[in-house]
Structure formats: structure tokens, C-alpha cells
C-alpha positions as CSV (number, residue, x, y, z in Angstrom):
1,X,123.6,60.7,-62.1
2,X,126.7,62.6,-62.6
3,X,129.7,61.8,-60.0
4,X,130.6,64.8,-57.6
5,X,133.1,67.2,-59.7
6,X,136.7,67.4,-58.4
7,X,136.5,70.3,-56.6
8,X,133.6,69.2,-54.6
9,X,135.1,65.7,-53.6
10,X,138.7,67.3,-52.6
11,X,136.5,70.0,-50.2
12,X,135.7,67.0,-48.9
13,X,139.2,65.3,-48.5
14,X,140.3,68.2,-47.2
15,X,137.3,68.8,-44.7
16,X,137.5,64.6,-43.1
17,X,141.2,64.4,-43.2
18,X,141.1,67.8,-41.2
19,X,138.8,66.0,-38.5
20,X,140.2,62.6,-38.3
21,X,143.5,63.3,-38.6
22,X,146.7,63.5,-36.4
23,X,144.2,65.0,-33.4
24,X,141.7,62.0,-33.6
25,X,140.1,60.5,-30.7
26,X,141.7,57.6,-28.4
27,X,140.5,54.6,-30.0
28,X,136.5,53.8,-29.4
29,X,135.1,51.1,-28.0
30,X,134.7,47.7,-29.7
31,X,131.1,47.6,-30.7
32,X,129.1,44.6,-31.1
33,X,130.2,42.1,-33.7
34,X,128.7,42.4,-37.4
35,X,127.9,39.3,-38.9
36,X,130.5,38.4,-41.7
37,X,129.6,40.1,-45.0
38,X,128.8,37.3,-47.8
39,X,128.7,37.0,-51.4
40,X,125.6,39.1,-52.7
41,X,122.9,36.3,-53.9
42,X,123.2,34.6,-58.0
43,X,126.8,36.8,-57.8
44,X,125.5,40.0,-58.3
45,X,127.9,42.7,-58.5
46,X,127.0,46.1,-57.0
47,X,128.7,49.2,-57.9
48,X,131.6,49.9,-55.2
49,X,134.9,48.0,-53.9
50,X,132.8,45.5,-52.5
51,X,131.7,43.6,-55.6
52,X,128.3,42.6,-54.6
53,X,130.1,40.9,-50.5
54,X,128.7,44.1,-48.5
55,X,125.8,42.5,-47.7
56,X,124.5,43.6,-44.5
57,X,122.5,42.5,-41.1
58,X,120.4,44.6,-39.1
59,X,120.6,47.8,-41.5
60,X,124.6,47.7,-40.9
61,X,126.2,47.6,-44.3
62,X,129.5,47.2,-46.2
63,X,128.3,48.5,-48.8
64,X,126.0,51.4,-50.4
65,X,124.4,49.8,-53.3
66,X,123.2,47.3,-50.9
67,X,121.9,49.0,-48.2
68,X,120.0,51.4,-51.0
69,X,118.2,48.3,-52.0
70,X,117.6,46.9,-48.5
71,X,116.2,50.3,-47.5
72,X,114.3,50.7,-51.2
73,X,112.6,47.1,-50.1
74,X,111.6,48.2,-46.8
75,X,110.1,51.6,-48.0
76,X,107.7,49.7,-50.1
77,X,106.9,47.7,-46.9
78,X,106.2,50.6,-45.3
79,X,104.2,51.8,-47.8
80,X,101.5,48.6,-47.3
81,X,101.5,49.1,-44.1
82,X,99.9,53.0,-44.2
83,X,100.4,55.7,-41.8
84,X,99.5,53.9,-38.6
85,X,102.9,51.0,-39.4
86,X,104.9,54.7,-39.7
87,X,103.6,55.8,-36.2
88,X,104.5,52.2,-34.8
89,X,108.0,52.0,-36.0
90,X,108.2,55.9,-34.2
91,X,107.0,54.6,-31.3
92,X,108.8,51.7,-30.9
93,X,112.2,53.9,-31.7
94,X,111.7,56.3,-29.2
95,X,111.0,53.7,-26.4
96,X,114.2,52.3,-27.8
97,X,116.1,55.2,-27.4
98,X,114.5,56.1,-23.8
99,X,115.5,52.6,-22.7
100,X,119.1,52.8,-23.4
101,X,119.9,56.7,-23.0
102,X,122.2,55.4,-20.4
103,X,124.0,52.7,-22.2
104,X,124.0,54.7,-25.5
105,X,125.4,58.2,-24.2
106,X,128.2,56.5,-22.8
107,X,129.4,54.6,-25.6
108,X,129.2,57.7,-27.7
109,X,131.4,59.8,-25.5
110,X,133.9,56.7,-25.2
111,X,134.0,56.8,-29.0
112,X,134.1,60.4,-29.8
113,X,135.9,62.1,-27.0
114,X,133.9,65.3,-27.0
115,X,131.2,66.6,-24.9
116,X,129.5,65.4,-21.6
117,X,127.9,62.3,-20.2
118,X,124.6,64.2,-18.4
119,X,124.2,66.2,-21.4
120,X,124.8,63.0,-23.8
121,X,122.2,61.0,-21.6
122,X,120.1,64.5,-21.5
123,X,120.0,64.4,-25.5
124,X,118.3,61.0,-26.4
125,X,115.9,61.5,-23.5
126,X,113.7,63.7,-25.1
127,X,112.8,62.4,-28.3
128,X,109.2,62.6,-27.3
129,X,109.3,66.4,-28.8
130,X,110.5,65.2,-32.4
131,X,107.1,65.5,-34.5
132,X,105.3,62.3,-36.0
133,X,102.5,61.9,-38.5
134,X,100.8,63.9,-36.9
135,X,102.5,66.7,-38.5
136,X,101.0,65.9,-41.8
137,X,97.8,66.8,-42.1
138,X,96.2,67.1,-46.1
139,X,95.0,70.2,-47.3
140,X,91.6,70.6,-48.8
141,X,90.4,73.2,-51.1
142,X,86.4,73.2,-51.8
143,X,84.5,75.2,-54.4
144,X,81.8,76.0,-56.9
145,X,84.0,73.7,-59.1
146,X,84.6,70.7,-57.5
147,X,87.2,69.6,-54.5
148,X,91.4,69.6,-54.2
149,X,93.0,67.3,-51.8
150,X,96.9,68.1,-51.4
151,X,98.8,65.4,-49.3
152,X,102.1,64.8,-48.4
153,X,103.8,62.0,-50.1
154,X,107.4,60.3,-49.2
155,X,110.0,60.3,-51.7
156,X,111.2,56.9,-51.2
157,X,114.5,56.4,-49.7
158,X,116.5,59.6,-48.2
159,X,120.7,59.3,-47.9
160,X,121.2,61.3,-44.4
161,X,125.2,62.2,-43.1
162,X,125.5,62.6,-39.7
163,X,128.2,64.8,-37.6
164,X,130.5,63.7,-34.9
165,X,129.1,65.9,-32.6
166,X,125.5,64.1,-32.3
167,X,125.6,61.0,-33.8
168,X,122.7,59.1,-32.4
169,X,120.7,61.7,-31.6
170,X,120.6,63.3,-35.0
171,X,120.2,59.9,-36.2
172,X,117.7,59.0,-33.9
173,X,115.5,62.5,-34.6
174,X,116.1,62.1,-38.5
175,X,114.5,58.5,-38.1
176,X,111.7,60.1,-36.8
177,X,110.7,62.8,-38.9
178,X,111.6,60.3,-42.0
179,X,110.1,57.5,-41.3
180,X,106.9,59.8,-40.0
181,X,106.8,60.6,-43.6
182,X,107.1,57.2,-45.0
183,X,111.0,57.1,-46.2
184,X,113.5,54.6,-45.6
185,X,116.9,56.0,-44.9
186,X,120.5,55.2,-45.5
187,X,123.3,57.1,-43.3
188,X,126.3,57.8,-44.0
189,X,128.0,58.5,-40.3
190,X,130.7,60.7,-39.5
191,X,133.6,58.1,-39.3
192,X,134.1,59.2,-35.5
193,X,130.7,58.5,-34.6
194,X,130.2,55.3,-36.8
195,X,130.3,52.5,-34.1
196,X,127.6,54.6,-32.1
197,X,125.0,54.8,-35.3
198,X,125.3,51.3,-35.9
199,X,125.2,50.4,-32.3
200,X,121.6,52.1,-32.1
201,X,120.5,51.4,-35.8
202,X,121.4,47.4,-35.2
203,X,118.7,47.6,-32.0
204,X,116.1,49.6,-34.2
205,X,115.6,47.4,-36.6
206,X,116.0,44.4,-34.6
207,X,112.6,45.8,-33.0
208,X,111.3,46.8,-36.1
209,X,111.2,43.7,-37.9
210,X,110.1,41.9,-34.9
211,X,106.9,44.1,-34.4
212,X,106.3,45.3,-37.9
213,X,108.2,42.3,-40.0
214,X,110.0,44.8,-42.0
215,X,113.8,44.3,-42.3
216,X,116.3,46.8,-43.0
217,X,114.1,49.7,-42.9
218,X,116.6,52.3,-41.2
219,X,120.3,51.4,-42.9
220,X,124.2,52.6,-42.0
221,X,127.1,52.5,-43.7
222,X,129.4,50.5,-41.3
223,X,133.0,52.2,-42.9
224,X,132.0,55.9,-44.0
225,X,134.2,57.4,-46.3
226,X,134.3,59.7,-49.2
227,X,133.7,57.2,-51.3
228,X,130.4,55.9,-49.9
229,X,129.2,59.7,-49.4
230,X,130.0,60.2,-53.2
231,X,128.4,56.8,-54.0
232,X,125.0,57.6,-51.9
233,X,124.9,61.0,-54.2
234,X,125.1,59.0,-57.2
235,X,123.2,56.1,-56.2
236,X,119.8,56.4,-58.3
237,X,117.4,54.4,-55.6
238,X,118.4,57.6,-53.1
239,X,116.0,60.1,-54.1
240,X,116.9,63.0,-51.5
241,X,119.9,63.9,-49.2
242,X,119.6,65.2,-45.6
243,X,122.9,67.2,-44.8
244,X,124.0,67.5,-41.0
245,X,127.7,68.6,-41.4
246,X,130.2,70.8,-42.3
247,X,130.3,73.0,-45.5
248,X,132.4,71.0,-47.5
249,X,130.2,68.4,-47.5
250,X,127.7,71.0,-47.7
251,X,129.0,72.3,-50.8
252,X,129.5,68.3,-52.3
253,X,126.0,67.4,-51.4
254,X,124.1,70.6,-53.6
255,X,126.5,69.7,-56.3
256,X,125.2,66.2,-56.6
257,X,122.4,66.6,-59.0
258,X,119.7,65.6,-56.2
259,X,117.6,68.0,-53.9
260,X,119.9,68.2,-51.0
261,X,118.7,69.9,-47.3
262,X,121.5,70.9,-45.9
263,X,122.2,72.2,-42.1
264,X,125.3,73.8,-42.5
265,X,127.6,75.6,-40.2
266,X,126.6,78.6,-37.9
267,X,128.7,81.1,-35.1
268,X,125.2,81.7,-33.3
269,X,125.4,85.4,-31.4
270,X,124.0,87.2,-28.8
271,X,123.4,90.9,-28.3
272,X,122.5,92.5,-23.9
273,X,121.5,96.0,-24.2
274,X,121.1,98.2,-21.6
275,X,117.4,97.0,-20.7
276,X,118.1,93.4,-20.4
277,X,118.0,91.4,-17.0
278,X,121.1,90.8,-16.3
279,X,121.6,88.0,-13.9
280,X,118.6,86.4,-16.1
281,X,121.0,86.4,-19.0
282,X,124.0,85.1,-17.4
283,X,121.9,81.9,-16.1
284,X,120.3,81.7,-19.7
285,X,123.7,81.9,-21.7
286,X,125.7,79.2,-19.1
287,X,123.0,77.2,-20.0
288,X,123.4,77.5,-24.0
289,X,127.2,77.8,-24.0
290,X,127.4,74.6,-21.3
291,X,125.4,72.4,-22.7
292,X,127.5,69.6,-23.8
293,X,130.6,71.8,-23.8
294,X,129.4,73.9,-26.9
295,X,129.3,71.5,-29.5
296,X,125.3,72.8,-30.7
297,X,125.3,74.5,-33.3
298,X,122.6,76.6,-31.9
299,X,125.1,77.6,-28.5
300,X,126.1,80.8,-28.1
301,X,129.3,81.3,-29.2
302,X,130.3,84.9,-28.8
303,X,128.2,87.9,-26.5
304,X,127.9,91.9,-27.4
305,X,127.0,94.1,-24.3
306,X,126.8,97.5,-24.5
307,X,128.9,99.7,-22.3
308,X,126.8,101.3,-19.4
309,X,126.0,97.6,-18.2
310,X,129.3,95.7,-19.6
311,X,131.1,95.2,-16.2
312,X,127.4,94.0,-14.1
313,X,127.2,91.5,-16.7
314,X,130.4,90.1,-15.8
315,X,130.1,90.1,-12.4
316,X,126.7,88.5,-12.9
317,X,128.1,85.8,-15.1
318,X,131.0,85.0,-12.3
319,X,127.6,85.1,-9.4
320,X,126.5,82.7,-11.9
321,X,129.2,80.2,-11.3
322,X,131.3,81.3,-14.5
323,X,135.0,81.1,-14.2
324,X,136.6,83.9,-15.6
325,X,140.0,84.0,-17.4
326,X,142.4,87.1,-17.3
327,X,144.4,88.5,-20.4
328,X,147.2,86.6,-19.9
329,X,145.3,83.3,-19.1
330,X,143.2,83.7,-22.3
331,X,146.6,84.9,-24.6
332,X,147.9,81.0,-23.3
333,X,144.6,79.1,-24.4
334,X,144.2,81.1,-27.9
335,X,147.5,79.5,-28.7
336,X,146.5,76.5,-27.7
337,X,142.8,76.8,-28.8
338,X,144.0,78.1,-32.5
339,X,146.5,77.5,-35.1
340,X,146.6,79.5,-38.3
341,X,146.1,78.5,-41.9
342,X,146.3,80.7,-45.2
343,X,143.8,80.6,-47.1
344,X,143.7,80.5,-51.6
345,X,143.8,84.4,-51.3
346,X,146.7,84.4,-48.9
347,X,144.8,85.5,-46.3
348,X,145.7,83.8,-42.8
349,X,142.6,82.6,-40.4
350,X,142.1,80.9,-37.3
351,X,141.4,77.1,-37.3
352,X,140.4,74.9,-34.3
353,X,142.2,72.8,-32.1
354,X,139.9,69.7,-32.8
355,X,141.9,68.1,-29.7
356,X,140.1,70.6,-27.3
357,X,136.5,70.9,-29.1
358,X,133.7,69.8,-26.6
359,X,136.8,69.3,-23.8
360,X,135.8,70.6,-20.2
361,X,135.3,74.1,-19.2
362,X,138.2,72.4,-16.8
363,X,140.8,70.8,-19.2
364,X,140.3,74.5,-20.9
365,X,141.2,76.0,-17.7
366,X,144.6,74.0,-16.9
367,X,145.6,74.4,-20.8
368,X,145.4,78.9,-20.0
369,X,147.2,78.3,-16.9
370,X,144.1,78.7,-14.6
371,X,141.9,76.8,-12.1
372,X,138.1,77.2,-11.6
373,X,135.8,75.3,-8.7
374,X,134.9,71.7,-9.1
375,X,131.5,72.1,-11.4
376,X,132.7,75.4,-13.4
377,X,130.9,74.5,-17.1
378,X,131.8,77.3,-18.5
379,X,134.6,79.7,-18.8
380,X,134.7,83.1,-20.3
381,X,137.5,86.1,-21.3
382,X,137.2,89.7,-22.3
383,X,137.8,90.1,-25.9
384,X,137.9,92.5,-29.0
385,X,135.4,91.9,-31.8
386,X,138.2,90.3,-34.1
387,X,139.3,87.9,-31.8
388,X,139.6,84.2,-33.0
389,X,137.0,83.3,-30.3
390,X,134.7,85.6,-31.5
391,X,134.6,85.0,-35.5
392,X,135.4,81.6,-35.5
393,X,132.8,78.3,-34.4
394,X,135.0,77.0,-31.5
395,X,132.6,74.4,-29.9
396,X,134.1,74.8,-27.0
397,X,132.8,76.6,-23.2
398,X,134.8,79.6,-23.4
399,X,132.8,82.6,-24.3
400,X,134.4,86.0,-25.3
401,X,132.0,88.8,-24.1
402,X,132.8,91.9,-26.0
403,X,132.2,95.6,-24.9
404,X,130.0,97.7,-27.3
405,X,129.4,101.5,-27.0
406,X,125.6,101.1,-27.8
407,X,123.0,98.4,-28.7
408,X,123.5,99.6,-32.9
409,X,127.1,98.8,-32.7
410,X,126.4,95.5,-31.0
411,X,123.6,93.7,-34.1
412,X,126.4,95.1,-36.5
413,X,129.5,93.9,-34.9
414,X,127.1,90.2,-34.2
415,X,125.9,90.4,-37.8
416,X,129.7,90.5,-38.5
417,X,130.9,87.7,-36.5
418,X,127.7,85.7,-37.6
419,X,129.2,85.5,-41.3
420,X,126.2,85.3,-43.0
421,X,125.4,81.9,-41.9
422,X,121.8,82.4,-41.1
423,X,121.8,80.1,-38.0
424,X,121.1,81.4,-35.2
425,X,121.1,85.0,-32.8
426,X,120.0,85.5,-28.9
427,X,118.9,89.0,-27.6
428,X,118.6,90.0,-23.9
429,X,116.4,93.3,-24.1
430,X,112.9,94.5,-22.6
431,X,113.0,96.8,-25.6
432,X,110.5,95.6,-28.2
433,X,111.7,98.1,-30.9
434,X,115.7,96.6,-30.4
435,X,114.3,93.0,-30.7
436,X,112.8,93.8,-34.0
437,X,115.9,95.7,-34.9
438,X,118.2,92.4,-34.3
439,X,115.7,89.8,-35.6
440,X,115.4,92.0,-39.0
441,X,119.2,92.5,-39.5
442,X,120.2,89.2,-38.4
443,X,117.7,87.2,-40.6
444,X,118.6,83.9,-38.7
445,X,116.5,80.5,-38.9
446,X,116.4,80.7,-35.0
447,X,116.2,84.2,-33.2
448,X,115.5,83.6,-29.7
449,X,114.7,86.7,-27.5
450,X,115.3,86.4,-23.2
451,X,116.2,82.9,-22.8
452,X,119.1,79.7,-23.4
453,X,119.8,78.8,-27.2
454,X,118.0,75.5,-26.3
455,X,114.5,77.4,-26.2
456,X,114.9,77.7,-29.8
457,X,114.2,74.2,-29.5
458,X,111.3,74.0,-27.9
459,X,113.3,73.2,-24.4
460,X,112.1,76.1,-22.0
461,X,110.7,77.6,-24.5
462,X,107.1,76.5,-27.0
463,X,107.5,74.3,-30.1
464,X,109.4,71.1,-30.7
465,X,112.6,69.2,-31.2
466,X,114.8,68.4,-34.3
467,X,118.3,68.1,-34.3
468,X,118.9,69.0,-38.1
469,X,118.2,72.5,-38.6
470,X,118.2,73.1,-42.4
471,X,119.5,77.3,-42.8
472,X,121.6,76.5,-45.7
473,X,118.8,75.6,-47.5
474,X,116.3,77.3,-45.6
475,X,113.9,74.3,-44.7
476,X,114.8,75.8,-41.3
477,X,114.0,73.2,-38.4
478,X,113.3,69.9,-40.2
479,X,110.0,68.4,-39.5
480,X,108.2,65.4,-41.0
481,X,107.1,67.6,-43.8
482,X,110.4,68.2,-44.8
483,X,111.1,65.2,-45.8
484,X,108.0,64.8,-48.7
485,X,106.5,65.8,-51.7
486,X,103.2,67.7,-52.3
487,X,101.0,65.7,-54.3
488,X,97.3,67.2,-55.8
489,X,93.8,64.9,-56.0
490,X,91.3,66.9,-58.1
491,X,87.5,66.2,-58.1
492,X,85.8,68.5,-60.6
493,X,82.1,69.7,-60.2
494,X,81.7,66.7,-57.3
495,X,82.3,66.2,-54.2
496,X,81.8,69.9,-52.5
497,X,78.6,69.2,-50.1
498,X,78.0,72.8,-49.4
């Protein structure tokens, strides 16, 4: 397999030393003690900076090479055991995760810095929604000339990268959905969220291999870097790559030879017309833009309400218990919020604070200048359509709500600020012909009409949970399915009993 080309791995550079740079977290939490690595068994070397020592324990490695063979050995473990050892190992990581929401949301927030501790809790305490194996039913095809059975087959061992912003919960749903399908997984963590992935991976297989006897079967790189991403693309036991991250390493991952899903980055919209419910919407999009401080990539990031109803939807978003910035007070936290960076055409565009992404609606408050009530989760500013808030994916709870002289304007000026992402668009209508207007121009992998982002998700709304949602590549919401191969049985002239 060919390494990553140059331009690919300095997007990459570029993209971590950007996040875990000079505006880092405080320093996490010491996480429980990893065994010392030893020499790899007979001397064998492997082919990183570890020469064959990385070994690991409990699926936490020093090295890639390694933990692609530990997790190659427990796929075909796996494999003897059939579907019902997948749906046990399931089982046996969500009561895991259930057990220690407590513990686990809390060390994640003490490592990361961003986001809440309800909403961290909130997010490993409903894995129960992630699909299982029973999301793979075969197909069968019956005839004058015989029977085809089509089932879905695992493709062996799947690298997965994880963000910062959800480290054990997208590690925890990905387990799920992969293991459903009969893969063994290596991650490569964000560095920020490292100590968390192993923390929960260590207890997972612990109860894996004392209930199933199979060792290793869900693996973690214990330092990411660029290096281990690049050598997961290149290792040849890795057959697939699951991409939860930004677009650099978006952009690396398709270039690495292998079939890559990829959940990219999205400015997710939302369009009131003149129809909507108003007080409806306000409650709906606290709810979205709140939820851990903004850091889904399915919360609304930036609302388009048409004229006639503009100022009762800010007065229903204040009723609400939104705190509402002035001119002035929103001038002070752009410049705080925002520095600006030229791009290769000499273009100059916003770039996030990271300091303040997933901070409190309150620390976002004191940095304009303002104060809002004890409990405020969300803060939220007039604003033009060009405005850094609007166009750029602040993860943050401070909306801009932007004035629009009809409900036309509004999907064009959205469709604008979405950038072509693909992600995700709310409407607030009781007009069926606008909904259909907005879902066909936006063409998003989530378009959710009269509710929270989070009904996209199955949470207030129908359907179910997954915390990698592929719109770069267009798997959409990742399922089991995702994650395998179609394979064909034919029978000819036998087997059809009709």
C-alpha cells in the first residue's frame, strides 16, 4: 500500500498542530497505569519506531503493527464464535458503558476541557439505540431458476479515528455497529481524547475476554499521532477506515488507497418561515444548539427567519430562557471568538478560538462583556448573513439569527452558509410545499423538519443512534451494514419450494 502523499500528511500537520497547539487543554487526568510495553516475542520487528516493544494489554497499544495483528487474531475469534458471540460482546459493552456513564463522562471532560457533564453523562447513556445484528438480515431471491442468498459479510479488521469532541461515545457506538458486523477495530484517537478511549477500551475488553475468551478484540493506539494514522492507512491487515474528524484527515484518509467512510465537517442550518410555531422552535433549537455547548456536528449552528415574524422569534427565544447579546456585546466576543488566517489564494477567513469551543453559554457571556441568569445554555446575537458566526462551524452556544425578507431568500442564504457540506438542515414551517423546497435544495444526509437536531437521531424523534454520520462519503448514518461486504450464494434449478 502506497504511504499517504505529501500533501495529504502536511493537511494533516497542519490540521493537529492547529488543535493541540498553544490553546490545548489543562493537562488531563492521569489514567490508569499501562502495563510496561516488552520486547515483541522471537525479536520480531514490526514496522514503526517501536521495533517490535509496542506490545500491548487490554487492546491499549504502543504500537500499530501490533495492535493490527492483535485485533486480526481476535476477528478470527470472532468469526468461530457466529453471530450470537457478536451480539454478546454488544451486550456486554453497552452494560459496560451504562455502568460507568458517571465515571466515564467525567474523566472525559477533565481531559478535554470542552462541553458539559449532564450532556457527557447524557451521551453514553443511550447506547441502547445503536443497531446490532439485528440490522443484518440476508436477502433472498427465489425463481423458476433456482435461489440467491445475499448476506452481509465483515471485512476483517476496520482502522476507526475518533474526534476530541466525543471520544468514548463515538468509540463506544462504532464498537457496536463493528463488532455487530463481525470486525475487529483499531482506533486511532484524537490525541485530546486519548486517555478517555483507552480508559473505556481497557474495561471492554477486560469483559470481553472474560465472557467470550477473546483478547484484544477492540484495540487503541495509546500515543496518536500522524504517524500511527499514516501507518493504520498503510497497514495491509486494516482492510477499511472509519473517518470521524476533520477534513484534513478527511482528505488523507480517501487518499490512502483503502475504502475510507468518512464523516466530515458540517455548519448544520435552520430556516422559520412565516408559518412556523414559534415558541415551539425556540424550545426545539435551545435544545440542539445547547446540547453539550455545540460541539454536534448535527447542532444548529446558524438560524434564517423571515421578516414578518423575525422580532417574535426573538422574543420567543429570550421567553425561552436564551440570553441575548447586543451589538456591541457580540463585536467584543467575535474578537475573541475569531482570529483571521489567509488562505493559498490570499483570501482572509475566520478561524476558531479552540480555547472557547464547547466553553459555557456563561464563560461566552463574561468574554462579550455580558451576564446572563444562572442556567442560560445558550446565548444568541443578531447578525448579517456573512458574519463569522454564521459561515463558519463555531461549536460553540452562541447562535446568530439572521433576518430574511422571505422564506426563498432564507434556503439560499442557508444553502450558502451550509458550504456544500451535505450534513445537516432544520426547518420550522406548517407549509408542506416550503419543506420540500428546503429538503430538495439543501440535499443534506439529515433534514429534520419541526423539532431539535437531536431528532435526527432518533432522540424525540423515530429511528436510531450512531454517532458517525458518514455525508462525505454518503453512507449517511452508519449502521452495522456499513461496515460489510455483500456476498452472493447461488443455487441453480434447486432449492425454490414454490
Amino acid at each position: 500500500m502506497a504511504a499517504l502523499d505529501q500533501e495529504a500528511l502536511k493537511g494533516v500537520v497542519e490540521k493537529v498542530l492547529a488543535e493541540l497547539g498553544k490553546s490545548a487543554a489543562p493537562a488531563a487526568p492521569a489514567a490508569p497505569a499501562t502495563a510496561a510495553a516488552k520486547p515483541a516475542e522471537g525479536g520480531k520487528k514490526c514496522g514503526c519506531a517501536c521495533n517490535g516493544t509496542g506490545v500491548g494489554k487490554d487492546g491499549v497499544f504502543g504500537c500499530v503493527d501490533k495492535a493490527a495483528e492483535a485485533a486480526n487474531h481476535a476477528f478470527l475469534q470472532l468469526r468461530e464464535l457466529g453471530v450470537e458471540g457478536r451480539a454478546r460482546a454488544i451486550e456486554i459493552v453497552k452494560g459496560l458503558c451504562a455502568a460507568n456513564k458517571e465515571a466515564w463522562g467525567k474523566f472525559e471532560l477533565e481531559e478535554t476541557r470542552i462541553g458539559r457533564l449532564d450532556h457527557k453523562i447524557g451521551k453514553l447513556d443511550i447506547m441502547d439505540r445503536v443497531p446490532g445484528v439485528e440490522w443484518l438480515r440476508p436477502d433472498a431471491m427465489s425463481g423458476d431458476f433456482g435461489i440467491t442468498l445475499e448476506e452481509y459479510a465483515p471485512y476483517g479488521v476496520v482502522g476507526a479515528i475518533l474526534p476530541v469532541t466525543h471520544s468514548v461515545p463515538t468509540l463506544t457506538g462504532n464498537v457496536i455497529n463493528m463488532v455487530a458486523a463481525g470486525n475487529a477495530i483499531v482506533f486511532n484517537p484524537h490525541p485530546g481524547g486519548a486517555r478517555s478511549a483507552a480508559l473505556a477500551v481497557r474495561e471492554y475488553n477486560r469483559a470481553i475476554k472474560r465472557e467470550l475468551g477473546i483478547e484484544n478484540l477492540i484495540c487503541t493506539i495509546e500515543e496518536p499521532s500522524l504517524e500511527s494514522f499514516d501507518l493504520i492507512c498503510r497497514n495491509e491487515q486494516i482492510a477499511i477506515m472509519a473517518i470521524t474528524g476533520g477534513p484534513a484527515v478527511v482528505k488523507a484518509a480517501m487518499k490512502s488507497g483503502k475504502r475510507s467512510i468518512c464523516a466530515g465537517p458540517g455548519n448544520p442550518v435552520v430556516v422559520i418561515d412565516e408559518t412556523a410555531d414559534l415558541a415551539k422552535a425556540a424550545r426545539a433549537i435551545i435544545e440542539g444548539a445547547a446540547f453539550d455547548n455545540n460541539l454536534l456536528c448535527i447542532g444548529e449552528k446558524a438560524v434564517f427567519v423571515v421578516g414578518s415574524v423575525y422580532g417574535r422569534f426573538l422574543q420567543e427565544l429570550e421567553r425561552a430562557g436564551a440570553g441575548r447579546l447586543n451589538s456591541q456585546q457580540l463585536d467584543k466576543l467575535t474578537g475573541e471568538a475569531f482570529t483571521y488566517k489567509e488562505d493559498d489564494g490570499g483570501c482572509s477567513h475566520p478561524v476558531v478560538n479552540r480555547a472557547l469551543i464547547g466553553a459555557d453559554a456563561s464563560v461566552l457571556a463574561k468574554h462579550a462583556g455580558a451576564s446572563v441568569p444562572a442556567g442560560c445554555e445558550l446565548l444568541f446575537a443578531e447578525t448579517d448573513a456573512d458574519h463569522a458566526y454564521v459561515q463558519e462551524e463555531q461549536m460553540m452556544p452562541m447562535l446568530p439569527i439572521v433576518s430574511v425578507p422571505d422564506f426563498e431568500t432564507g434556503v439560499r442564504e442557508a444553502k450558502r452558509a451550509e458550504h456544500g457540506y451535505r450534513h445537516s438542515a432544520i426547518i420550522h414551517s406548517t407549509n408542506v410545499a416550503h419543506m420540500t423546497h428546503m429538503g430538495r435544495e439543501m440535499d443534506t444526509t439529515l433534514f429534520v423538519k419541526n423539532g431539535s437536531c437531536v431528532t435526527g437521531l432518533g432522540l424525540g424523534g423515530e429511528g436510531y443512534l450512531s454517532y458517525s454520520i458518514a455525508t462525505t462519503t454518503g453512507e449517511g448514518i452508519t449502521t452495522p451494514k456499513t461496515f460489510t461486504r455483500i456476498r452472493r450464494c447461488v443455487m441453480v434449478e434447486n432449492l425454490r419450494i414454490v
